[in-house]
C-alpha positions in Angstrom: 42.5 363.6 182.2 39.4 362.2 181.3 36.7 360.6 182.6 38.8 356.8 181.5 41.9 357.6 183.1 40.4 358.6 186.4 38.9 355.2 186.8 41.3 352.4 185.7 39.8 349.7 187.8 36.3 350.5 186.4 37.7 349.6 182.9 38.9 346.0 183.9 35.7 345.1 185.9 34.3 345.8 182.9 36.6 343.5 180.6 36.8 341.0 183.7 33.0 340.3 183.5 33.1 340.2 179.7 36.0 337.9 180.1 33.8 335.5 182.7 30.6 335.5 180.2 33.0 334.2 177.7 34.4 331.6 179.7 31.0 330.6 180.8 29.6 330.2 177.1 33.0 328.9 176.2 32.6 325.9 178.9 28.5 325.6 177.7 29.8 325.1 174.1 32.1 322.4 175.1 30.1 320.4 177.1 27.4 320.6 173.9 30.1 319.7 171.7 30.9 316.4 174.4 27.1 316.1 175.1 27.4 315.6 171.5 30.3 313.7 170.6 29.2 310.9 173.2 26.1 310.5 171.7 27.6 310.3 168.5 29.8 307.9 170.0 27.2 305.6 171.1 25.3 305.9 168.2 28.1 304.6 166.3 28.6 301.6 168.6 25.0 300.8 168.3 24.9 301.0 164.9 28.5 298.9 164.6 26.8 296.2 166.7 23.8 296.5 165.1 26.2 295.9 161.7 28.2 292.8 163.5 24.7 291.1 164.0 23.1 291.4 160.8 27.1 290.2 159.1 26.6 287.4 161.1 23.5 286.4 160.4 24.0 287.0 156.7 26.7 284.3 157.1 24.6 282.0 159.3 21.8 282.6 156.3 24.7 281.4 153.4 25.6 278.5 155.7 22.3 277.4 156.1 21.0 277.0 152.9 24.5 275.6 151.6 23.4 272.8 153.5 20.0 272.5 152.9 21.2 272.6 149.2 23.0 269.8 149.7 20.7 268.0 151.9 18.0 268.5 148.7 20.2 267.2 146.3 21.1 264.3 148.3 18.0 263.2 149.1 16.8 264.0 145.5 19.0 261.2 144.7 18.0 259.1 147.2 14.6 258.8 146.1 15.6 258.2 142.7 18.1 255.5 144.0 15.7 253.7 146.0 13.0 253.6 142.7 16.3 252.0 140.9 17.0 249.4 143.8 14.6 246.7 142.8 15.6 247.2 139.3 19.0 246.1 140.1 17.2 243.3 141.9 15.7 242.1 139.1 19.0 242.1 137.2 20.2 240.1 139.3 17.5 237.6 139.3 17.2 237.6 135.4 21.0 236.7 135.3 20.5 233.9 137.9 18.1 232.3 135.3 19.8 233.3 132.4 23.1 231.1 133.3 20.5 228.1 133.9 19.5 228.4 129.9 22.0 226.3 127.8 21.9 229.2 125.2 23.6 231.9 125.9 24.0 234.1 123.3 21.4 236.9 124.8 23.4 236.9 128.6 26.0 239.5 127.3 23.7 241.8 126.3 21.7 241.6 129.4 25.3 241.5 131.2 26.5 245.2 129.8 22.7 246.6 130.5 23.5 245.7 134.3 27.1 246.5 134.4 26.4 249.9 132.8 23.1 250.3 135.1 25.6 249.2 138.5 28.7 251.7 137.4 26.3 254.4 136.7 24.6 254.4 139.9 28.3 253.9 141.5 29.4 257.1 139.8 26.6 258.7 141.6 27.6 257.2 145.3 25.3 254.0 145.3 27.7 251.2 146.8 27.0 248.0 147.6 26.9 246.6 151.7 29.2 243.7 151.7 27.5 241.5 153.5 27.7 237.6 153.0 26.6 234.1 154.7 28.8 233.5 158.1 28.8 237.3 159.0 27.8 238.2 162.3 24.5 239.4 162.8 24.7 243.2 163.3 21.4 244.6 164.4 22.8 248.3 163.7 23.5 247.4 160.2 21.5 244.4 158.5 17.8 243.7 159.3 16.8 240.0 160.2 13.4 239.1 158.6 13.7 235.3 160.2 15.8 233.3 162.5 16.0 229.5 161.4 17.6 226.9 163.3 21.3 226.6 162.8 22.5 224.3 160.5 26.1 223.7 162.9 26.6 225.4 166.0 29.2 228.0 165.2 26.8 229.9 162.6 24.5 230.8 165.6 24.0 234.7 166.0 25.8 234.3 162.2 24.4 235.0 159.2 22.6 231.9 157.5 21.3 233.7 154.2 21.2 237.4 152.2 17.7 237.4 151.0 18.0 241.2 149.9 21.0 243.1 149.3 21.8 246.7 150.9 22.9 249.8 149.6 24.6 252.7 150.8 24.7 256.2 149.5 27.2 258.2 150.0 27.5 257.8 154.1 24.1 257.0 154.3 22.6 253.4 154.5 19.2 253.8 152.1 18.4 250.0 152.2 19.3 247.6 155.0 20.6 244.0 153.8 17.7 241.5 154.3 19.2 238.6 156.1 18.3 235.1 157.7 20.0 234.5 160.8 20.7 231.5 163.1 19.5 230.7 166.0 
């Protein structure tokens, strides 16, 4: 017999406590690899959040200037509306005297000028406010520059005269009808 064989138990302490140091550094390397794997967790939902934010306000950004886009253009073409407002005013005026002239022959001319001038501007969103003698007086919508005695008693709080005319653009009201109103 040798020296092994005498001493069996000797031989599995010594595998037992070979076995335990493995178990030990088995247990260490998974709570690294854990350790590890919830960091790497968390770093990913960081960086997924940190994704989710900037998408959004990426999309916010788009939104944003779409509007402001928009909002430029329209009032781009408001100003140029408004510069082509007392134009149409004077249109109007010119074709006032023109049907007072016994001759004629020059008012269609000036007539298609307007009527071309009007649709054009139409085709861009200009329209017309509707507003006429015998209307009531809206303070939201027309501006009074004078109150006059009424001529009869229902056209008090009415709407004697249309001194101006208003336009609206789009949605928008760029120029309040100038109107006389009775008191």
């Amino acid at each position: 017999m040798n020296k092994d064989d005498k001493n069996p138990t000797a031989e599995r302490e010594d595998t037992s406590g070979i076995e335990d140091i493995d178990l030990t550094e088995q247990k260490r390397a998974e709570e690294n690899v854990s350790h590890v794997l919830s960091e790497l967790q968390n770093e990913f939902e960081r960086e997924k959040d940190r994704y989710l934010r900037l998408f959004a306000e990426f999309e916010n950004f788009k939104k944003r200037t779409a509007r402001e886009r928009v909002e430029m253009f329209r009032t781009a073409g408001e100003e140029i509306m408004l510069s082509l407002l007392p134009i149409l005013d004077d249109f109007e005026r010119a074709l006032k005297e023109i049907d007072k002239i016994e001759d004629n022959t020059h008012v269609k001319g000036v007539e298609l000028i307007n009527n071309k001038l009007r649709e054009t501007l139409r085709s861009k969103g200009l329209e017309l406010m509707e507003v006429s003698a015998g209307d009531t007086f809206n303070a939201d919508s027309h501006e009074a520059i004078t109150q006059i005695p009424a001529p009869e008693a229902k056209l008090k709080g009415k709407i004697i005269d249309v001194v101006e005319k208003g336009y609206t653009l789009g949605d928008k009201v760029i120029r309040y009808p100038k109107v006389v109103i009775g008191q």
